[in-house]
N, C-alpha and C positions, 0 to 999 in steps of 0.2 A: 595484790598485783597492781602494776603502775608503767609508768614508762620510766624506760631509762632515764633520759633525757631530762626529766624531770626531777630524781636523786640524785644524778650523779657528779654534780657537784660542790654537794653539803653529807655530812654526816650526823645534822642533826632534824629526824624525823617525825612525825605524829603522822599516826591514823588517825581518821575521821570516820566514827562508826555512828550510825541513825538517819533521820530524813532532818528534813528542814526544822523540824516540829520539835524532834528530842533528839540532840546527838552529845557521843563522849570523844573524847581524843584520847587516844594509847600512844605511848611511847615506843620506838623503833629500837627492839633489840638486833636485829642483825638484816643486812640490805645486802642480797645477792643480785646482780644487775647478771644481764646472758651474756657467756662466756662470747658469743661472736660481738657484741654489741660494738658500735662503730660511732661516734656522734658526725663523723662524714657522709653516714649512706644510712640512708631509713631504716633498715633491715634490723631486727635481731632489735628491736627498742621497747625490751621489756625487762623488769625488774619484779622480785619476789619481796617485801616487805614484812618479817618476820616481829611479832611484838613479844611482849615480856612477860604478857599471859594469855588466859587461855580465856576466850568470852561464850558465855551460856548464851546464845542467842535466842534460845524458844523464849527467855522475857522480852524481848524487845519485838517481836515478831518478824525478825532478820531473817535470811537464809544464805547462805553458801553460795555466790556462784558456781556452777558444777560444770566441767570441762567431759565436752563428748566424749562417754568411751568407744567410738568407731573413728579412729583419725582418718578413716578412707574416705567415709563418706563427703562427697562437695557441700550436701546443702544447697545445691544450687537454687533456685526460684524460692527457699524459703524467708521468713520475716527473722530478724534479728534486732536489738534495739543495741545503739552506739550510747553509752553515757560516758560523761565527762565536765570537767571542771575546767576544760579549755579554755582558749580566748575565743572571743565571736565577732562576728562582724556586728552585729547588733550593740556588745558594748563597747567600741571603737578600739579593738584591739586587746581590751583590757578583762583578763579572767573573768565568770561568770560569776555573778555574785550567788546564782543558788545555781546546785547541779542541773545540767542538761542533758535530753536523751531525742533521742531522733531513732525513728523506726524505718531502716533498709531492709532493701530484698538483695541478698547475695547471689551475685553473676561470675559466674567461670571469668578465668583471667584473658580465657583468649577474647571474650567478648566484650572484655573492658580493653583489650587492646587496640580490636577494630575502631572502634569507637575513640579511644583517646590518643589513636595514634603514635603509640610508643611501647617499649618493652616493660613487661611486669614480670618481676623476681619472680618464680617459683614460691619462696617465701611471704609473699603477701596472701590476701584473699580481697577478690574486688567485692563494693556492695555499690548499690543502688536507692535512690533516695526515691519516695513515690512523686518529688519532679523532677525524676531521671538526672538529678547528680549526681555525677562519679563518682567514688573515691579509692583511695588502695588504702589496705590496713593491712599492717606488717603485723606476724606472725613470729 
């Protein structure tokens, strides 16, 4: 899983599978981006990344990100960690050269709105940095 924005415009891919210490890269058999997906509105900025085989992960001591089966639930006040290979202000705009992860607490949208003074999609979920930075993440 990835961002849209970030496939969707090349069709030639690699996963990056392991930590800093041991990784492989697999080949992109097939990139399903989300049917609303829009590169003008945040929203809907996810992609499925399908490779060309199957990996035994109990050798490498991986696991599966695993997707709540309770979509109801908010999670509200709970800890979540954001990882990514974004850009940062730390390397002056320029992608991280090793993965990053930052640990929020997820806030209901209406109290990211009080706060940020603006409308949030239904489709996002707000989180909270523990020194109370905002941010929205699309769903």
């Amino acid at each position: 899983m990835t961002a849209a924005h970030c496939v969707e415009q090349s069709d030639h891919h690699f996963v990056r599978v392991g930590d800093a210490d041991s990784e492989a890269f697999f080949s992109v058999e097939q990139k399903i981006i989300h049917e609303n997906y829009d590169n003008h509105f945040e929203g809907y900025d996810i992609a499925l990344l399908k490779m060309g085989i199957s990996l035994d992960l109990s050798d490498n001591g991986l696991a599966p990100v695993c997707l709540p089966a309770d979509t109801n639930h908010t999670y509200e006040g709970e800890n979540a960690a954001v990882i990514s290979w974004a850009r940062t202000k730390i390397d002056q705009g320029k992608f991280a050269s090793t993965l990053q992860e930052v640990d929020v607490v997820i806030r209901t949208n209406e109290a990211c709105q009080k706060n940020k003074n603006e409308d949030i999609p239904d489709i996002f979920f707000c989180a909270e940095t523990y020194d109370n930075v905002l941010c929205n993440v699309s769903v």
